[in-house]
RODO-2510 file (C-alpha; in nm, 4 decimals, decimal comma):
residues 143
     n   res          X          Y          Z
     1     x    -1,6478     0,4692     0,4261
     2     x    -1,3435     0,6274     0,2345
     3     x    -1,2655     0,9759     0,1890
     4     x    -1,1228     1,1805    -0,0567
     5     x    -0,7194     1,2483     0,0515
     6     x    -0,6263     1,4233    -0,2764
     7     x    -0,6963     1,4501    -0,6433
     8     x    -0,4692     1,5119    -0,9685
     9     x    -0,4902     1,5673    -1,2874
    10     x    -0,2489     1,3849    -1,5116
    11     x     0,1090     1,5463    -1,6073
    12     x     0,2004     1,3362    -1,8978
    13     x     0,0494     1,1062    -2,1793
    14     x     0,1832     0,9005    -2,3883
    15     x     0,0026     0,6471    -2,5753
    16     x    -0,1774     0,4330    -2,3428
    17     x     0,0345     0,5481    -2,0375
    18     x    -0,0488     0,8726    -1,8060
    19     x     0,1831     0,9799    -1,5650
    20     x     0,0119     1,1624    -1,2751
    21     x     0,3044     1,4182    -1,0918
    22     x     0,1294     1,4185    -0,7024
    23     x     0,2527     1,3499    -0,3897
    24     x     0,0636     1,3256    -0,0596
    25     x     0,1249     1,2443     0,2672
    26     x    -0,0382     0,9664     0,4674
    27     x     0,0500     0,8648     0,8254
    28     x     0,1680     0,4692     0,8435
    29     x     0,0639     0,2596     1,1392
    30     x     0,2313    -0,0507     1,2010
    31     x     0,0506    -0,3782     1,1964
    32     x    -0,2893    -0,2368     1,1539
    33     x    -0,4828    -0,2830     0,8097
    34     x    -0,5171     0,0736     0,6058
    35     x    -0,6655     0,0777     0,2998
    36     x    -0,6092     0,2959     0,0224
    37     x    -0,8461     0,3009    -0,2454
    38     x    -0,7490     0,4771    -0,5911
    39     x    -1,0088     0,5755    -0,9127
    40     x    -0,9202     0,6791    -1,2272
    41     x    -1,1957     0,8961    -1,3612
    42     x    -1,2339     1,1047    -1,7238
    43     x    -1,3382     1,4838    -1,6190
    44     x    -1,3272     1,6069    -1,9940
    45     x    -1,3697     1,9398    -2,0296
    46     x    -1,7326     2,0609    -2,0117
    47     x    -1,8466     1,7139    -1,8840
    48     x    -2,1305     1,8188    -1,6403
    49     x    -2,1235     1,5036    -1,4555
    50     x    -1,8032     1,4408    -1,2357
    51     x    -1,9088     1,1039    -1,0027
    52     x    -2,1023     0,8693    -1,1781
    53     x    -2,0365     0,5460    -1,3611
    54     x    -1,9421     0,6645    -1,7375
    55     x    -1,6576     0,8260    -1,6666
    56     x    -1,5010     0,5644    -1,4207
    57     x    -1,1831     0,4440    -1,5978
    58     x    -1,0494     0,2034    -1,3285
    59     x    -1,0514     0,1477    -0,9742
    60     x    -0,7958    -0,0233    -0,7069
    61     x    -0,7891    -0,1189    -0,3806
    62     x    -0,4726    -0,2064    -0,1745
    63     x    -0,3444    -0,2093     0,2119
    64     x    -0,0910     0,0558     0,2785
    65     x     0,1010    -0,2124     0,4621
    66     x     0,2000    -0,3848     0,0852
    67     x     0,2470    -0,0557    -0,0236
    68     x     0,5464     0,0201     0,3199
    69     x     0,6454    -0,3864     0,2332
    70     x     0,7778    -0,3215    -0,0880
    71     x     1,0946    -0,0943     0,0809
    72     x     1,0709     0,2014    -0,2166
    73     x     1,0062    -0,1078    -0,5109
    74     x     0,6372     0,0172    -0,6655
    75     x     0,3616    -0,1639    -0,6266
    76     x     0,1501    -0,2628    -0,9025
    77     x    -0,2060    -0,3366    -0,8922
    78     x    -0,4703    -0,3999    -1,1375
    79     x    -0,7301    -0,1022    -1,2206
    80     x    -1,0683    -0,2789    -1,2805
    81     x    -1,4298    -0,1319    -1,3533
    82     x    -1,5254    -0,2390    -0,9850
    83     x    -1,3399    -0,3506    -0,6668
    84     x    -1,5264    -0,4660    -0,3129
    85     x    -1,3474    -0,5767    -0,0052
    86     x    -1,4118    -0,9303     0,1573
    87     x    -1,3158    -0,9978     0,5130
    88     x    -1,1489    -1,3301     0,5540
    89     x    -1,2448    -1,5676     0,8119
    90     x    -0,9051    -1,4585     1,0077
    91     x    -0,9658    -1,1165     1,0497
    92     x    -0,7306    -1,0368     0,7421
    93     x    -0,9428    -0,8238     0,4284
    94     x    -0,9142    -0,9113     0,0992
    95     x    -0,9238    -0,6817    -0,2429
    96     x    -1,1437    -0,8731    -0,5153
    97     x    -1,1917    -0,7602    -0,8478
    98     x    -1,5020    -0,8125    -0,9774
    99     x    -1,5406    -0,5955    -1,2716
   100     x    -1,3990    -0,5576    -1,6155
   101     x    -0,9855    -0,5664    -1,6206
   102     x    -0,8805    -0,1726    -1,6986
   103     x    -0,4977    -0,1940    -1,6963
   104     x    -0,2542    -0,1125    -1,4199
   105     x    -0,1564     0,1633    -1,1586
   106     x     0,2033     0,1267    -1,0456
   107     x     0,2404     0,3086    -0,7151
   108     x     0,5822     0,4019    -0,5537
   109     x     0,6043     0,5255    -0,1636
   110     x     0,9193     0,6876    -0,0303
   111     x     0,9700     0,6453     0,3611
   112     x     1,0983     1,0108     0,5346
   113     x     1,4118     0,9923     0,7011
   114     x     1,4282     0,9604     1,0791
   115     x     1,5660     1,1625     1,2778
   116     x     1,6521     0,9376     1,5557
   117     x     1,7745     0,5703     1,5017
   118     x     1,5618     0,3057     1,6460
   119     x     1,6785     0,1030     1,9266
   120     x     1,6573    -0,2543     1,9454
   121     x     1,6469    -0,4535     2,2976
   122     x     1,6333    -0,8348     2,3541
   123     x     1,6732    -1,0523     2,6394
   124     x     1,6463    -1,4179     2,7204
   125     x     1,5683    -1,6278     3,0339
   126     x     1,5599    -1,9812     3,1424
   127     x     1,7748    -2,0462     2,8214
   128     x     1,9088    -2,4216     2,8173
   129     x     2,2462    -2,5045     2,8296
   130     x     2,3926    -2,6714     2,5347
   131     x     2,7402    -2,7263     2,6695
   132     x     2,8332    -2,8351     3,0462
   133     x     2,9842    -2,4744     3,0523
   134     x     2,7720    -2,1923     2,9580
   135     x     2,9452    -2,0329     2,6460
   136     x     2,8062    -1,6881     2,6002
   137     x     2,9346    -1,6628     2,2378
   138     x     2,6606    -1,9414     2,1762
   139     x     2,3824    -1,7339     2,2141
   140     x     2,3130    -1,4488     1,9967
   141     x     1,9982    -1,2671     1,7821
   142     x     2,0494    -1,2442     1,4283
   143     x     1,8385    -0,9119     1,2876
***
């Protein structure tokens, strides 16, 4: 079931390119799958229709988690006429398009700052000895 975060109306056109100004806010949990689903839709003025089929410009689909991968890079997906969502045999879901190709959306995420740093603990036991001597200096985490 998906519901309806926010809606825009487009800033800038040029040509074959619209530039939509909004930014919204959506909470990020890691390792768990969170789709975000984006359409495109005409609302001309005095169209007395908003939802249905005709005015559907493009559609995508796409887990926030590619989206949070990309570390500020955008994203760009494919906008087609219809998009479902298969589940995979392990677990994982998977966007296919399966209507007519539309164009592209390029997304872009920033990440807020944090206020604390994040602290990172490891420790090791029963580790094997590669030496006669245990050398401390031998064992170490690369991050």
């Amino acid at each position: 079931m998906w519901i309806l975060h926010s809606t825009s109306e487009p800033k800038y056109r040029r040509s074959n390119r619209i530039i939509f100004n909004v930014f919204f806010s959506v909470d990020y949990s890691f390792e768990r799958i969170q789709l975000l689903k984006f359409e495109i839709r005409d609302y001309s003025v005095g169209s007395s229709v908003k939802n249905t089929v005709s005015n559907l410009i493009g559609t995508c689909v796409f887990n926030l988690g590619e989206l949070i991968g990309t570390f500020g890079v955008k994203l760009q997906v494919a906008l087609n006429t219809k998009t479902s969502i298969v589940a995979k045999s392990n677990g994982q879901l998977r966007v296919v398009p399966q209507g007519l190709y539309r164009g592209w959306a390029i997304v872009s995420a920033r990440l807020p700052e944090k206020s604390l740093p994040v602290i990172l603990q490891f420790s090791g036991k029963n580790l094997k000895k590669k030496n006669k001597f245990f050398d401390e200096t031998s064992v170490f985490f690369v991050v």
